[in-house]
C-alpha angles and dihedrals in degrees: 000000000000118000094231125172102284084066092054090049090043090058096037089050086059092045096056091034090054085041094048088041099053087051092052096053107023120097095184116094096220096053093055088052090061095049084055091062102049081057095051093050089050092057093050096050087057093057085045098050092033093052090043100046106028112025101021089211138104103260094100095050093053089054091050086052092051089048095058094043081061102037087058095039092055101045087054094050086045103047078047091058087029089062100039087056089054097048091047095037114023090234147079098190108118095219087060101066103085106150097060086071099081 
């Protein structure tokens, strides 16, 4: 059995729908970052599999590139906020951060 397109997408659906929903239920910041990034590297596995079995060029890797530069950079940006909430609040649960509301 040849691992063909439809398998890429499979696995890259799953991806987006656990990343999707750890954003959705978790409360811990953290944890929604992490959900972001499972997003993130599904979208990346459907440039990959698009540009390799559809256009044959490079265009899908350098988005992928592109993707992961962001996804690090992100993630540094987001531990830095992470870390200043919990120094001013004592807590990283998102439910707990009224005040920022108004």
């Amino acid at each position: 059995m040849e691992i063909g397109l439809f398998h890429y997408l499979t696995v890259a659906a799953v991806l987006f729908g656990l990343g999707l929903l750890t954003v959705m239920t978790r409360r811990n910041t953290v944890g929604i970052l992490l959900g972001v990034e499972l997003i993130l590297n599904a979208a990346a596995l459907n440039f990959i599999a698009f540009d390799h079995f559809v256009v044959g060029g490079v265009s899908g890797q350098v988005f992928t590139v592109f993707i992961i530069v962001l996804a690090a950079s992100e993630a540094a940006i987001a531990l830095a906020i992470v870390l200043n909430v919990y120094r001013n609040y004592r807590s990283i649960m998102a439910d707990k951060l009224t005040s920022l509301r108004h």
